[in-house]
C-alpha positions as CSV (number, residue, x, y, z in Angstrom):
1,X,89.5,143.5,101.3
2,X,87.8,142.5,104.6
3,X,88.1,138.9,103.4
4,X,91.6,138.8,102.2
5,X,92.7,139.9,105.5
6,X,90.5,137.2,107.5
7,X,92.3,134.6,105.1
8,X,95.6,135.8,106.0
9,X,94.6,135.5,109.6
10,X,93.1,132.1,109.5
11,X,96.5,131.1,107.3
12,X,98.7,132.4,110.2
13,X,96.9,130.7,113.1
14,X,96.8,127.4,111.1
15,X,100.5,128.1,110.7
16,X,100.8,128.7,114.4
17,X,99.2,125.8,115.4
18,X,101.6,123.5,114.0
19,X,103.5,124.4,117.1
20,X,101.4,122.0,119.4
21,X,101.2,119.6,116.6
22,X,105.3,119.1,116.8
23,X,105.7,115.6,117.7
24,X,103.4,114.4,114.4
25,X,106.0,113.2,112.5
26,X,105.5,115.3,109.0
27,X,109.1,115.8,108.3
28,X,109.8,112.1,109.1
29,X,110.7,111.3,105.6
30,X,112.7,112.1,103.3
31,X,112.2,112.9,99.6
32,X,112.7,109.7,97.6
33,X,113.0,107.5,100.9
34,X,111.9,104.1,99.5
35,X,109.5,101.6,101.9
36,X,108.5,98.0,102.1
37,X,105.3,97.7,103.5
38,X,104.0,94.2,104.7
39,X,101.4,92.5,106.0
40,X,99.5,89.2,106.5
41,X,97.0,90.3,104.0
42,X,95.7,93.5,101.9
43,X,92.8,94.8,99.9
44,X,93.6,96.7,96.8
45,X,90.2,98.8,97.1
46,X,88.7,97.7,93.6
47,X,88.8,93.6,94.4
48,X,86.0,91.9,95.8
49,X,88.8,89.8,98.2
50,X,91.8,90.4,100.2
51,X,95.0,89.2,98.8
52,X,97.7,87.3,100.5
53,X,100.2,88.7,101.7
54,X,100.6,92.2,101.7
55,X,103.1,94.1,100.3
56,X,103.4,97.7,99.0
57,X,105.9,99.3,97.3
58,X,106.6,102.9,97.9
59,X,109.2,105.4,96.5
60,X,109.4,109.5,96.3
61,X,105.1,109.2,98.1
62,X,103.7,107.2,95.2
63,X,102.8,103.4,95.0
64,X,106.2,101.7,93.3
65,X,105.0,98.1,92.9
66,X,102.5,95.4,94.8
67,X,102.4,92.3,95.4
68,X,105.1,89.6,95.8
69,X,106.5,90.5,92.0
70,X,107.4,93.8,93.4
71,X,111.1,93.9,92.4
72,X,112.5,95.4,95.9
73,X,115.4,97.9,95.2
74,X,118.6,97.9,97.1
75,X,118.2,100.0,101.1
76,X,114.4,99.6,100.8
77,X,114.1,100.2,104.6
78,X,111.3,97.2,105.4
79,X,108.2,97.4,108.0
80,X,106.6,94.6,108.6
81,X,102.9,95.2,110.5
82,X,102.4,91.3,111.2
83,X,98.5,89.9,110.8
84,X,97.4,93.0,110.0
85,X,95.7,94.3,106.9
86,X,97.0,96.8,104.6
87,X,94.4,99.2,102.6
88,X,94.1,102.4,100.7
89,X,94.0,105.4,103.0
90,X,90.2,105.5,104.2
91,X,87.9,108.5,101.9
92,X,85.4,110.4,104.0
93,X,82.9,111.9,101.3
94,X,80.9,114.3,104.0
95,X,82.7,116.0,107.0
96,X,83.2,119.1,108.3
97,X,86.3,119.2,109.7
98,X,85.9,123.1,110.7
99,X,82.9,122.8,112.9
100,X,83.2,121.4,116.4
101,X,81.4,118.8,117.6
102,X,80.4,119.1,121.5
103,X,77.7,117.3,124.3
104,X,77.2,120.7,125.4
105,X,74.1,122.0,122.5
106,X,73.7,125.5,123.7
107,X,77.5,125.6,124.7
108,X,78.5,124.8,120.7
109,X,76.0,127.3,119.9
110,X,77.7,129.8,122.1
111,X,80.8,129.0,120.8
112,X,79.5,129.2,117.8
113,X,78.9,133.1,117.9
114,X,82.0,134.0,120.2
115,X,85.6,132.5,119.3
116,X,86.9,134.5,116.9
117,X,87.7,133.2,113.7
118,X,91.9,132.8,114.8
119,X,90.3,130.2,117.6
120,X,88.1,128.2,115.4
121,X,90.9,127.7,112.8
122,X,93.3,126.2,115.3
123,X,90.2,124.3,116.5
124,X,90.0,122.7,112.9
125,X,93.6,122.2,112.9
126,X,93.1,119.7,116.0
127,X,90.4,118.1,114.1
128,X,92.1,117.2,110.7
129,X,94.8,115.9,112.8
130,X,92.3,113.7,114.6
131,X,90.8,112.8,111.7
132,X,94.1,111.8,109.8
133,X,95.1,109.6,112.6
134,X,92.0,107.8,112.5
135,X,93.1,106.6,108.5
136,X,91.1,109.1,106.7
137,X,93.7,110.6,104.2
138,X,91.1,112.1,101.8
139,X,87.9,114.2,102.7
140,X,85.3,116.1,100.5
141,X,84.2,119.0,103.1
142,X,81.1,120.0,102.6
143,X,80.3,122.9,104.4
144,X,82.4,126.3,106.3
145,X,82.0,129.5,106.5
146,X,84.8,132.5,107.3
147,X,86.9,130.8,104.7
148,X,88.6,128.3,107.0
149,X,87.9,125.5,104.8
150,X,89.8,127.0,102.1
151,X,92.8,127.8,104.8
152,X,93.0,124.9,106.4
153,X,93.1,122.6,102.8
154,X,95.9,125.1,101.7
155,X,97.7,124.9,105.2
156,X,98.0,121.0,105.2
157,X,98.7,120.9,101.2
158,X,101.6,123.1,102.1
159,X,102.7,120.7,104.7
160,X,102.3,123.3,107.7
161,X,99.8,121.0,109.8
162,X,98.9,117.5,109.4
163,X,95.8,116.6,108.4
164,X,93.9,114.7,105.2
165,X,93.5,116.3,101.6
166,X,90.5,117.9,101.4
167,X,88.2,119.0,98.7
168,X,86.1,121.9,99.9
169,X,83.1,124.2,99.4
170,X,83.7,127.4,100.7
171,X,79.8,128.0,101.1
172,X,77.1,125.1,100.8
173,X,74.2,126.8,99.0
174,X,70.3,127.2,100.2
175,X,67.4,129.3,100.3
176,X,66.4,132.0,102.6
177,X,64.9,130.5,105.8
178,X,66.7,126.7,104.8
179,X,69.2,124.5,106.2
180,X,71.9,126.0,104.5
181,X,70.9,129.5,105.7
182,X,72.8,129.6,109.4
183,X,70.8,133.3,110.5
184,X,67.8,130.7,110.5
185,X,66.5,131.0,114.4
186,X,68.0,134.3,115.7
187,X,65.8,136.9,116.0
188,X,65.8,139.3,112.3
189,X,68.3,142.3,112.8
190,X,71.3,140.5,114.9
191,X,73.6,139.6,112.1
192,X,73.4,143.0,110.7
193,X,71.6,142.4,107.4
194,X,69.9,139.6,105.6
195,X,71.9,136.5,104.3
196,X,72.3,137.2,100.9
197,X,74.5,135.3,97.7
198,X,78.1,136.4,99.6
199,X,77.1,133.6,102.2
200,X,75.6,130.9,100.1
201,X,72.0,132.0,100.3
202,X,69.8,132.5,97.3
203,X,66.3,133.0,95.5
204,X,66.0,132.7,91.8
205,X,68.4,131.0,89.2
206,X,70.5,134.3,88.5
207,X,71.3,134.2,92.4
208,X,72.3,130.4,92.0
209,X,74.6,131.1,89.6
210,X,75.9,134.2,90.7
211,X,76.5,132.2,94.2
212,X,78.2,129.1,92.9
213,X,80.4,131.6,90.8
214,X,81.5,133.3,93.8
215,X,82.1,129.8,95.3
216,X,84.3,129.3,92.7
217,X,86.2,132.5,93.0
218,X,87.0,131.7,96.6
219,X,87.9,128.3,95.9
220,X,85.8,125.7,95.4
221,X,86.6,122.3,94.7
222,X,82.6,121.6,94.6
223,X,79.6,122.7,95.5
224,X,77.4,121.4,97.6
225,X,73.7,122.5,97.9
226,X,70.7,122.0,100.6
227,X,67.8,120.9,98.7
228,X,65.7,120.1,101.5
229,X,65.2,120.8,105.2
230,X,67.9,119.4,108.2
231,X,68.0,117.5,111.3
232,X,69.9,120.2,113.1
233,X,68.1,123.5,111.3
234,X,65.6,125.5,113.6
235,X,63.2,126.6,111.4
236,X,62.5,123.9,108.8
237,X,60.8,120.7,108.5
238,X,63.3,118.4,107.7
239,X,61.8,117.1,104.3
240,X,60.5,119.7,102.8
241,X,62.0,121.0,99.4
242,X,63.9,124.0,99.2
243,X,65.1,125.2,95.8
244,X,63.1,124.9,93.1
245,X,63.7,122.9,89.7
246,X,64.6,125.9,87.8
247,X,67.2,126.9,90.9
248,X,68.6,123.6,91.3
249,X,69.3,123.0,87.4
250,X,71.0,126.6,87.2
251,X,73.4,125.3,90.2
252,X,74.3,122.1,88.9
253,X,74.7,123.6,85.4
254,X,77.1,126.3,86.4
255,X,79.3,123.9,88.6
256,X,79.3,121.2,86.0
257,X,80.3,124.2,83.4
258,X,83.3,125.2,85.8
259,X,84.0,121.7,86.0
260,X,82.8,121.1,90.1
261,X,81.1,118.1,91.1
262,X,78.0,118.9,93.2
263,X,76.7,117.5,96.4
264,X,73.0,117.9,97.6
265,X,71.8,117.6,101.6
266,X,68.6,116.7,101.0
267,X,66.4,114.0,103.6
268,X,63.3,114.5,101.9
269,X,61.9,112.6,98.7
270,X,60.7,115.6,96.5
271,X,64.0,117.8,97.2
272,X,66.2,114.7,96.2
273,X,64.2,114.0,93.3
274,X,64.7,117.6,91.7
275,X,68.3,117.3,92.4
276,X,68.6,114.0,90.5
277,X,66.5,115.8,88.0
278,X,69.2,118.4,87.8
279,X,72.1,116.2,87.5
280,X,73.0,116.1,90.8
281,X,76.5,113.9,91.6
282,X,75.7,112.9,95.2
283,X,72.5,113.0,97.3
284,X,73.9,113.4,100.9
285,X,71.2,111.5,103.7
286,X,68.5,110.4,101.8
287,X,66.7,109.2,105.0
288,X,63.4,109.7,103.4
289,X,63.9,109.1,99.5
290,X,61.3,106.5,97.7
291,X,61.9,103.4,95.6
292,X,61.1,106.0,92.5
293,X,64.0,108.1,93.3
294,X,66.2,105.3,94.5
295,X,65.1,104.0,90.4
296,X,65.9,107.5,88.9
297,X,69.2,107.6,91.0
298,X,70.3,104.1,89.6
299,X,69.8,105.1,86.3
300,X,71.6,107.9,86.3
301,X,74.4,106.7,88.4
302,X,73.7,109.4,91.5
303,X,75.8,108.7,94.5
304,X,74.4,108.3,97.8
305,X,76.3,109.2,100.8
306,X,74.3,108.2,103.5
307,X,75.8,109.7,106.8
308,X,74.6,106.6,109.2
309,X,77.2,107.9,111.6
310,X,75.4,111.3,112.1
311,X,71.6,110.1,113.3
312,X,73.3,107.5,115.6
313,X,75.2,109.7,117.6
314,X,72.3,112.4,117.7
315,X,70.0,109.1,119.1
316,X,72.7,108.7,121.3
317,X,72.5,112.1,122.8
318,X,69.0,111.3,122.6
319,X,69.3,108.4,124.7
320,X,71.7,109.7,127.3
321,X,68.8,112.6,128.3
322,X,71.5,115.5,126.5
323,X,69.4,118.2,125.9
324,X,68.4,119.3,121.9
325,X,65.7,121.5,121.2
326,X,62.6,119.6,121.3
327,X,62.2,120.2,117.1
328,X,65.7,118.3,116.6
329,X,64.5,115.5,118.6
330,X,62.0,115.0,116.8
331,X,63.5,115.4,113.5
332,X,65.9,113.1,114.5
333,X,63.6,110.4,115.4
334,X,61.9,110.6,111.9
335,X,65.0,110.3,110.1
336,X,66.3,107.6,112.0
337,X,63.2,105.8,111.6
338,X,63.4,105.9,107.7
339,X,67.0,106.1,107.0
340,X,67.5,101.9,107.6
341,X,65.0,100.7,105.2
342,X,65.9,103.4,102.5
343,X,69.1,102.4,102.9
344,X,68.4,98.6,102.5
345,X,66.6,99.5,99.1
346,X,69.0,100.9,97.5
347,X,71.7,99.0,98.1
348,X,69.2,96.4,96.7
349,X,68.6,98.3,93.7
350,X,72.4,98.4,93.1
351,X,72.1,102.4,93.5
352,X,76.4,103.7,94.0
353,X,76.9,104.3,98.0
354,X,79.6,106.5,98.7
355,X,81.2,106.4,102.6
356,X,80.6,109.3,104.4
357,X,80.2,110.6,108.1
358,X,78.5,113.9,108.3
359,X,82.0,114.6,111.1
360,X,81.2,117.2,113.2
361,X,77.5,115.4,114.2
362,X,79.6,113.1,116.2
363,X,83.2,113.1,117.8
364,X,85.7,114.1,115.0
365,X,87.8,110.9,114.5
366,X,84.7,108.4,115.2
367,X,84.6,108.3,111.2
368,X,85.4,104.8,110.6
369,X,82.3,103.2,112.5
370,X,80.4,104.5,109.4
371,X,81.6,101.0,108.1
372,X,79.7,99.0,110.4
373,X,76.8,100.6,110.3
374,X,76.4,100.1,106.7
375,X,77.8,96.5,107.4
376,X,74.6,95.6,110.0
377,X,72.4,97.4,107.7
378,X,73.3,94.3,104.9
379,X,76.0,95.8,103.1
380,X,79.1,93.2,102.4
381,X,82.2,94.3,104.0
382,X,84.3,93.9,101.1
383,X,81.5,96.4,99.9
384,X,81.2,98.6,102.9
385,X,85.7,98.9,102.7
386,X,85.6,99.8,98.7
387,X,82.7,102.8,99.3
388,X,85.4,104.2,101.2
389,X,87.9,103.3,98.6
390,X,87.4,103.1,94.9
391,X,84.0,104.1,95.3
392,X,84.8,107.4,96.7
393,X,87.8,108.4,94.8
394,X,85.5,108.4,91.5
395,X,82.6,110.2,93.3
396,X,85.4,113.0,94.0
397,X,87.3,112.6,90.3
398,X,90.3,111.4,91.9
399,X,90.4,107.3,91.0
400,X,93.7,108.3,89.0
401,X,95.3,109.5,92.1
402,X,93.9,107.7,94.9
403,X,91.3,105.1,96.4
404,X,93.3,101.9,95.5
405,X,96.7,100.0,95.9
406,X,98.2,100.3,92.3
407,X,101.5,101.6,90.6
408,X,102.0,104.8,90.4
409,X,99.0,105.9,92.3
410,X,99.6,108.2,95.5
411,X,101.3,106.0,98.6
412,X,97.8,106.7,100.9
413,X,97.7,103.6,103.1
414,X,96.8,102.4,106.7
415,X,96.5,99.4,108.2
416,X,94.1,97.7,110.8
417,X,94.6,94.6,112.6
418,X,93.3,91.3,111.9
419,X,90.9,91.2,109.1
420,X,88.5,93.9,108.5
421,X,86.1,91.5,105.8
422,X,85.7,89.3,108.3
423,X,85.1,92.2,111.3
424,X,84.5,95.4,109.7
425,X,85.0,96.9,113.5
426,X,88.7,95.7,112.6
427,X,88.7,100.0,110.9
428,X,88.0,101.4,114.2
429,X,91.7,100.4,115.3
430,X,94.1,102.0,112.7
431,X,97.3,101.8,114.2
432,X,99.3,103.0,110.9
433,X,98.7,105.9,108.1
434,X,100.9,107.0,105.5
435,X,99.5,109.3,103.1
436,X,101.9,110.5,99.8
437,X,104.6,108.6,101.2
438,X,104.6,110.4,104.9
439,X,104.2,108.1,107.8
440,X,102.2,110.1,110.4
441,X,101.2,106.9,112.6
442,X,102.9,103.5,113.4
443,X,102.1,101.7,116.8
444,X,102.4,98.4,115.0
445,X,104.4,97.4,118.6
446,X,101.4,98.3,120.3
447,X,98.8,97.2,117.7
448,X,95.4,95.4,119.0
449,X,95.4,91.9,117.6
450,X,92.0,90.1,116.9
């Protein structure tokens, strides 16, 4: 019961925050309202090359025609975005919109254990917003707690607050004492109890089960599970394994069963390797994976989302002299230092990358420099633009719906100007989104040129 009320409440303060999100234009458009969209160029998401020019269809918030044969019905209204590109709405594949990021360490920790649940939910509000305007129209969440992942996808399906569609998790899954178990580091006795299946913590198969069942109850578009230690956990290393075979298998067996895709966290080799043993959709990181599990990933067409953004702002903080507890720092510099060539190897292996940020590690609405860093690191642009395309709409079962520019798919599109396969930086200046039809941003009179 306790549960269904803090639902209602986090649904009413989303609800109520749509009061200082009143000038985003989410009534804009009518039903059926029919748009031109042009530009000097535009990738489709699938093509290895941008076509010339650009032009979209869209009618009633689905794609209506592209291309130059697009037959343009009578009161189309027309905008023209000049040399700009057009693409399909950017796909985050790791964020956590519900968790704040903040400079301040012990602050956010603070934080962390005093705004009520009402406060934090208006606090995600502000970041799906954010993250919306920066062209990300789809996310996979992977990880919230109080429900208010659940709330806040509900809230801005509904149209109450603006924000991308999100697939969500409800609880990411761990073991006692793991990265996904969040008592890990305060003293025993403070939360009341001992984390137990009801928060995404478990020990033996029958509790992996049981967990990604209640998961599911609560709403779960996927689970997502830690198999190793974090970066930002106090009381792991950060590539040790931390379910077992047998737990892993009984995870990914029950969410495959209930048809969920799942998601593992996992830096270190041994933890990735049993969750690509398991069938495993996605290893999330990877910083410290070997060629052999690279090999066994390729073969069995696992994902990797690598979440370049997420050490790079922590080596930032790093950098600047921000305090972290001395364990992160060092965790982080061990990542970072692997992450790069493990990267370069499987992209060399032809392994699937997937685009995805880790948002929360870094400034919600910084998502999009994810594409350079996978750009300096040797991907292709045209590459690095289609992981957050294509790529990610079939790691998150949507390709029928989303992640490129064809008829009768969803009218999720953005533009940047210039052209981003010739400076993949070109993503970090979105000056228009549309997602199913909606125009949310337009500052095409005001849009940087190259």
């Amino acid at each position: 019961m306790r549960k269904w009320r803090r639902c209602l409440l986090v649904g009413l303060m989303i609800f109520i925050a749509q009061a200082s999100l009143a000038q985003t234009p989410t009534q804009a458009p009518k039903p059926g309202k029919t748009y031109v969209l042009k530009a000097a160029r535009m990738f489709d998401g699938k093509s290895n090359s941008l076509s010339v020019p650009g032009l979209v269809l869209v009618t009633g918030g689905k794609i209506a025609g592209v291309g130059a044969q697009a037959a343009i019905p009578a009161g189309a209204e027309t905008i023209d975005l000049g040399d700009a590109t057009l693409l399909p709405g950017f796909i985050d594949a790791h964020t956590h919109i519900t968790m704040m990021y903040s400079d301040d360490w012990k602050q956010n920790l603070i934080d962390g254990l005093q705004k009520t649940v009402a406060e934090r939910a208006l606090d995600a509000s502000a970041n799906a917003r954010v993250t919306l305007m920066a062209g990300f129209t789809t996310v996979r969440d992977v990880g919230s707690s109080d429900f208010l992942d659940v709330g806040l996808r509900n809230a801005i399906r509904d149209g109450v607050v603006p924000g991308p569609r999100m697939l969500v998790t409800v609880h990411a899954l761990g073991s006692t004492g793991g990265h996904c178990d969040h008592s890990g580091g305060f003293r025993p006795g403070l939360f009341g109890r001992e984390t137990d299946p009801l928060d995404g913590v478990i020990n033996g198969p029958d509790q992996a089960r049981y967990a990604v069942r209640l998961d599911h109850k609560y709403g779960a578009d996927m689970i997502k599970v830690c198999a190793t230690g974090g970066v930002l956990s106090l009381t792991d290393d950060v590539d040790t394994p931390q379910l077992t075979q047998d737990e892993l298998n009984a995870i990914v067996d029950e969410a495959h069963a209930l048809r969920r895709k799942t998601a593992a966290h996992a830096h270190g080799n041994e933890g990735a390797k049993r969750a690509v043993l398991a069938g495993i959709d996605s290893i999330e990181h990877g910083s410290f994976i070997a060629d052999e599990t690279l090999d066994l990933m390729k073969q069995r067409g696992t994902y990797l989302v690598p979440t370049l953004i997420a050490g790079e702002s922590l080596g930032e903080k790093i950098d600047k002299g921000m305090y972290l507890p001395p364990a992160i720092i060092a965790k982080t510099r061990a990542a970072l230092a692997a992450r790069s060539q493990m990267f370069q190897h499987a992209l060399a292996k032809g392994v699937k990358i997937g685009f995805g940020t880790d948002a929360a590690v870094y400034q919600h609405g910084r998502n999009a420099e994810e594409f350079h860093l996978m750009v300096d690191l040797g991907m292709k642009p045209i590459d690095a633009l289609r992981s957050a395309a294509l790529a990610d709409a079939e790691l998150l079962s949507l390709q029928d719906k989303i992640g490129t520019l064809d008829t009768g798919k969803l009218a999720d599109i953005v533009a940047v100007p210039g052209n981003p396969a010739e400076n993949i930086r070109q993503t970090e200046k979105v000056f228009f989104v549309m997602k199913e039809g909606v125009i949310y941003r337009n500052d095409r009179s005001t849009a940087p040129q190259r």
